[in-house]
N, C-alpha and C positions, 0 to 999 in steps of 0.2 A: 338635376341634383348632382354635385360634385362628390366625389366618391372619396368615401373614408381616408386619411390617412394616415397610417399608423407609427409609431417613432420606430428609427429602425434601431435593431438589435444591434447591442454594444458588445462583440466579440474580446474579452483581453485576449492580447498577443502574450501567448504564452509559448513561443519558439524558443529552445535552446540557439542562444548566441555567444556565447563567452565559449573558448575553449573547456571540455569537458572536464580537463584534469584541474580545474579551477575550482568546480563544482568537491571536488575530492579535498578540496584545502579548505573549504569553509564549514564542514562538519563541526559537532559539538568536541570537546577537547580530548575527552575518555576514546572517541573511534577515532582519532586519529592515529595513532599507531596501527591500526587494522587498514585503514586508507592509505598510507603511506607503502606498505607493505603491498598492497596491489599496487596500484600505480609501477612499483619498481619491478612486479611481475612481467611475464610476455603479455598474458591474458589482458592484464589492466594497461599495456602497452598496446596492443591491438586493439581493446576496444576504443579506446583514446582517440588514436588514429580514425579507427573507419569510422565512426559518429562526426569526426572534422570532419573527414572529407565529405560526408554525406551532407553537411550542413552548408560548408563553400559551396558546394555541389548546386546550394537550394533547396535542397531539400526540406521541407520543414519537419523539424524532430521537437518531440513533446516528452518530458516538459522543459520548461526555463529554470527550472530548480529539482534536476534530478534526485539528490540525494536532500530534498526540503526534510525527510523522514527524521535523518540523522542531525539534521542542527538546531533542533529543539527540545533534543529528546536524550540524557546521558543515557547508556547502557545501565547505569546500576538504577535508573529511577522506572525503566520500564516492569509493567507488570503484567500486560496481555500484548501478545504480537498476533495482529490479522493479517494476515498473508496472502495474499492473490496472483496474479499474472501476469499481465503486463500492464502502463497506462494506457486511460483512456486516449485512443487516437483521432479524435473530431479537434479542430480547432476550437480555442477556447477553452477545453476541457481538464485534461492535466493537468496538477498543481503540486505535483511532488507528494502527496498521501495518498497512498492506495484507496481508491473507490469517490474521492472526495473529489468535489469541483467547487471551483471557488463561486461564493454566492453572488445572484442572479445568471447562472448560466441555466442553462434547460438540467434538471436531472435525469439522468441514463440508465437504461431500463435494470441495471444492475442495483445500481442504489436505490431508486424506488420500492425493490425488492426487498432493500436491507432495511428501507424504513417503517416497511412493511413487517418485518419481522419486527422489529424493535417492537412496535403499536402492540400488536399480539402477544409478545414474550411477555415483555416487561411494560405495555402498557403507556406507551411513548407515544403521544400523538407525534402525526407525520410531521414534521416542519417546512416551513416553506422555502428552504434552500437545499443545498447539499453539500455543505461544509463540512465536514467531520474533525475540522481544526481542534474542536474543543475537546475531543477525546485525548488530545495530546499531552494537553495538560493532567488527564488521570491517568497516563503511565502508559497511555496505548502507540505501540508504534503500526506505525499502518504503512506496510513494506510488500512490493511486490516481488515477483520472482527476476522481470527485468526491470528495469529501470526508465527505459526511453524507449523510444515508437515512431516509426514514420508516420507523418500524416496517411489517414484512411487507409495502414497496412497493419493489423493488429498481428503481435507476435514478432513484427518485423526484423527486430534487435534481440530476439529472443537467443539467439546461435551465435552472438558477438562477444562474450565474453561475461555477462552479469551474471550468470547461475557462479561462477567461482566466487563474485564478490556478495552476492546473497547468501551463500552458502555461509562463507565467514561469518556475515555479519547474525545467522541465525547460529551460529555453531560458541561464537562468542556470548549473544544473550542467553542460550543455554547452558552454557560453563561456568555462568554466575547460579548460583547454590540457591539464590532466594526463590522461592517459587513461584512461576508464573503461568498463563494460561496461554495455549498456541492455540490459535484459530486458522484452520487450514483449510481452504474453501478450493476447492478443485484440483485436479490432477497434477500441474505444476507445483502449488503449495505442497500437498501431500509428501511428494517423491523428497520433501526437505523432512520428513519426519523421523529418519533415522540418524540425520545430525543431533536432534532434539534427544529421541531416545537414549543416545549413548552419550547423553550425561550424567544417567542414572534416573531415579524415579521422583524426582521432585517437581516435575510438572506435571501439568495436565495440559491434553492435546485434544482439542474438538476439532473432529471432520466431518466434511458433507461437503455434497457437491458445490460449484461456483453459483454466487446467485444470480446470474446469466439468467434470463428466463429462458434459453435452448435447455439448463439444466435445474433450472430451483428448483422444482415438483416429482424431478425424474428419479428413480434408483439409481445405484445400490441407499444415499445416504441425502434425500433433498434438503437443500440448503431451507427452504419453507416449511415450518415446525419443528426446526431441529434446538431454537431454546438455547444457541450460543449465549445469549446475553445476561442472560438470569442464571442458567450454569456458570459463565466463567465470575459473575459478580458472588455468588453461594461458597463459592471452592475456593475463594479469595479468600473470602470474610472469616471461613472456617480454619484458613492455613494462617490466620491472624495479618495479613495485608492489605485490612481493607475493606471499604463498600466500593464501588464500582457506578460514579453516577452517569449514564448513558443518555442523558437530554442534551439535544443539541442547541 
């Protein structure tokens, strides 16, 4: 008997290829003066640089659309920021939204997590991808602390210059007045919470740990039963913003 053969698995290439600072010009209209403003930095000069050379180099770096976050998404329309660490770094995986892979890829034990909370909060059966595209459209920007990643080196690009432009860009949606919901899921995210704070008291800010499963279940704050979803959708609705529809 001749033995199974199964179709093989369709990887997208998802390598950053175009010059970085390219990525910075294709942003939605409202963040480009905050883009523009790095790039002319050292910080956004140096990161520029070693992500090229790292890329000529061969290196393969994820994703192909670093800043995908900001070019769908104005500042004034965002109303819940979830915040995480860095992208995913498996090929294929990355797509420029924090936690999100574009569908038919394998889901990563982070987001099966998330989908698992979702089922339990709010009652969301799990779906069979792991796109979080559609959240985009209800105001959610889904941003991590870096930006880009070497293949199979998590954290990699984490010291290259993106916490100055993260920082902005969370320091900018908090200095917009209307109020909105920060979702700050592990230690990276957190350490941005005192940009957030000293806007004054018109957000609200949920913590807990990454939903990594090395931390979903663990102390001080596990990411598993902590009820982000149904919380930041109640504190909307109440501050007059909104329902919040969480189906993917």
């Amino acid at each position: 008997m001749s033995a199974l053969l199964l179709p093989p698995v369709c990887v997208p290439d998802n390598r950053l290829q175009a010059p970085l600072a390219d990525a910075f010009r294709q942003v939605a209209p409202r963040w480009r003066g905050l883009c523009d403003r790095f790039l002319a930095s050292e910080a956004g000069r140096s990161l520029c640089v070693e992500v090229d050379r790292r890329v000529a180099a061969g290196t393969p770096v994820f994703p192909r659309q670093p800043l995908r976050a900001l070019r769908a998404l104005e500042p004034a329309n965002v109303r819940v920021v979830i915040l995480g660490q860095d992208p995913y770094h498996g090929a294929g995986e990355a797509e420029g939204l924090a936690f999100s892979v574009p569908e038919g890829v394998r889901i990563p034990p982070s987001l099966r997590n998330i989908h698992q909370e979702l089922m339990t909060d709010v009652g969301i059966a799990r779906p069979g991808h792991g796109s979080l595209s559609r959240w985009v459209g209800q105001g959610v920007l889904l941003l991590n602390s870096s930006l880009s990643v070497d293949q199979d080196r998590a954290g990699s690009h984490a010291r290259l210059g993106w916490r100055d432009f993260t920082d902005a860009v969370i320091a900018q949606v908090a200095a917009d007045p209307s109020p909105k919901v920060f979702m700050l899921w592990g230690a990276h995210a957190q350490a941005k919470r005192a940009l957030i704070n000293a806007s004054g008291p018109a957000h609200l800010c949920l913590c807990s740990n990454h939903p990594s499963p090395l931390s979903a279940r663990r102390p001080p704050v596990p990411f598993i039963g902590s009820a982000p979803f149904s919380r930041a959708a109640g504190w909307l609705a109440s501050m007059g913003r909104g329902a919040i529809d969480w189906h993917l």
